[in-house]
C-alpha positions as CSV (number, residue, x, y, z in Angstrom):
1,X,13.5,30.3,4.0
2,X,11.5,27.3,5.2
3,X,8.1,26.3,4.7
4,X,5.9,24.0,6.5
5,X,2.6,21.7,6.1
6,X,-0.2,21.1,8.1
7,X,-1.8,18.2,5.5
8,X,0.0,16.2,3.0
9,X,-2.1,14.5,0.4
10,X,-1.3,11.2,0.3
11,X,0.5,11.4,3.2
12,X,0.4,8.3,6.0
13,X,-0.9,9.2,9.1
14,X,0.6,7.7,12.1
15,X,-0.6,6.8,15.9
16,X,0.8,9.9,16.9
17,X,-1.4,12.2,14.7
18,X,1.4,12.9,12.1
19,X,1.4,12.3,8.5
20,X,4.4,9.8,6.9
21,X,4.7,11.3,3.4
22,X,4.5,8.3,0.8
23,X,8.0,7.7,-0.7
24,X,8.0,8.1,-4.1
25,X,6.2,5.6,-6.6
26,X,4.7,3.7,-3.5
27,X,1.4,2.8,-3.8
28,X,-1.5,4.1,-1.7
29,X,-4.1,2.8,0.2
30,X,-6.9,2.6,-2.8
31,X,-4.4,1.4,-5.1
32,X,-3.2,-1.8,-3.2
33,X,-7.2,-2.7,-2.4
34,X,-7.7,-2.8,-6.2
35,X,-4.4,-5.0,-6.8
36,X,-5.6,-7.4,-3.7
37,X,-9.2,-7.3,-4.7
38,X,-8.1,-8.0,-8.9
39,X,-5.9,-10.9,-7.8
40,X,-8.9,-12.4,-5.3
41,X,-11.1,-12.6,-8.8
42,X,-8.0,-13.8,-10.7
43,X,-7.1,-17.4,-12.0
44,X,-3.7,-18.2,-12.0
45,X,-1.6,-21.3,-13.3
46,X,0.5,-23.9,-11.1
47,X,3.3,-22.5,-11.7
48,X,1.8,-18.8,-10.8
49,X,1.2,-19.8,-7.4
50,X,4.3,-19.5,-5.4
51,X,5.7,-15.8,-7.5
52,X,1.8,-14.6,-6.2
53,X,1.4,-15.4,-3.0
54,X,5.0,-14.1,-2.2
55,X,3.5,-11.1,-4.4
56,X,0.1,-10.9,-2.0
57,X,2.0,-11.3,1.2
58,X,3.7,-7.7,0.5
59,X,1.1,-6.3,-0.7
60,X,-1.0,-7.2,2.4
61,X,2.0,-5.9,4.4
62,X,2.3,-2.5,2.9
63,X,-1.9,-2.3,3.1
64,X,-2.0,-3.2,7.1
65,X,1.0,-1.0,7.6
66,X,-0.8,2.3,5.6
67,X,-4.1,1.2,7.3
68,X,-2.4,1.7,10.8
């Protein structure tokens, strides 16, 4: 016995019209704009600066690749 899905919520859709299912715990689209958009308001020390930017940089990665 099989079973199949037209639409998976919170799914990835893809160039080719298919949707990516999210692997577990990864965060979605919505999520990652709040975590970019509370760091952008955010003051951080010094010290901060390096850990969060290396921080930002995958966020932004995981964002531009779910906003595909």
């Amino acid at each position: 016995m099989s079973f199949t899905a037209n639409h998976v919520e919170g799914a990835i859709p893809n160039n080719k019209n298919k949707n990516i299912p999210l692997i577990p715990n990864q965060l979605n689209i919505k999520e990652l704009e709040v975590l970019i958009s509370l760091i952008r308001k955010s003051t951080f020390s010094g010290e901060d600066i390096e850990p969060i930017y290396n921080m930002v940089i995958k966020l932004q990665n995981q964002y531009l690749e779910q906003a595909k």
